[in-house]
C-alpha positions as semicolon CSV with decimal commas, in nm:
position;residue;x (nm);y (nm);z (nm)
1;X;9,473;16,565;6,261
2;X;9,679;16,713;6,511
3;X;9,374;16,996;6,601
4;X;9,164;16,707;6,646
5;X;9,373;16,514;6,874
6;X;9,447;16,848;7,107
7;X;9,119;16,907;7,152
8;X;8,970;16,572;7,237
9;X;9,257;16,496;7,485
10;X;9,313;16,855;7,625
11;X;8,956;16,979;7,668
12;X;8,997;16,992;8,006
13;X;9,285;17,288;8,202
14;X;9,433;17,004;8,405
15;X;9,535;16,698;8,158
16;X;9,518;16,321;8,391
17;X;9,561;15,965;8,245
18;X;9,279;15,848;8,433
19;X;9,027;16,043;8,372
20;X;9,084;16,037;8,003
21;X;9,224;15,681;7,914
22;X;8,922;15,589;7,661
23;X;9,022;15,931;7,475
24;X;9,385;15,796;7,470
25;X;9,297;15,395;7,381
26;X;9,087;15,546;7,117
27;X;9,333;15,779;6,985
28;X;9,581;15,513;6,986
29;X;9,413;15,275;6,768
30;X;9,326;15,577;6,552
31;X;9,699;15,717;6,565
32;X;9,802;15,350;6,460
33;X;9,512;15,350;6,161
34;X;9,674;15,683;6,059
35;X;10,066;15,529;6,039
36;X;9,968;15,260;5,860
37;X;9,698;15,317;5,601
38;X;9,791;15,731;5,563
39;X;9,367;15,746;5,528
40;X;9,206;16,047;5,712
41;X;8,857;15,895;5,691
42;X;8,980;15,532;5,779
43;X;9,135;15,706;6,110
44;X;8,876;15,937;6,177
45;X;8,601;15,627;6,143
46;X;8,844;15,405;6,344
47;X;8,916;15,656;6,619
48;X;8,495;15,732;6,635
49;X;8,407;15,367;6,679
50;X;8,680;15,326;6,926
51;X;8,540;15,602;7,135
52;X;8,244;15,461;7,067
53;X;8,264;15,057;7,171
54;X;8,463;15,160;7,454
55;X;8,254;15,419;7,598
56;X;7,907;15,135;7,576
57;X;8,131;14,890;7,769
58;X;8,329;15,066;8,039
């Protein structure tokens, strides 16, 4: 989980809150997901839509 989460939010050499806020919104809700329901494929489905529905509208 933690791999996954370094790599989508430090793919980039310089790290900036703007340019990657719908990686961090997503991997909020996912993070959340993850404390709650202790599911890996509930958080990685959650953290995929996320990305997902907020990427179509913004």
């Amino acid at each position: 989980m933690a791999a996954l989460l370094a790599q989508v939010l430090l793919s980039e050499k310089v790290f900036s809150f703007k340019d990657n806020a719908l990686n961090l919104a997503a991997a909020l809700l996912a993070f959340l997901v993850a404390i709650f329901t202790r599911s890996l494929m509930g958080t990685i489905m959650i953290g995929g839509l996320s990305l997902m529905i907020l990427r179509f509208f913004f």
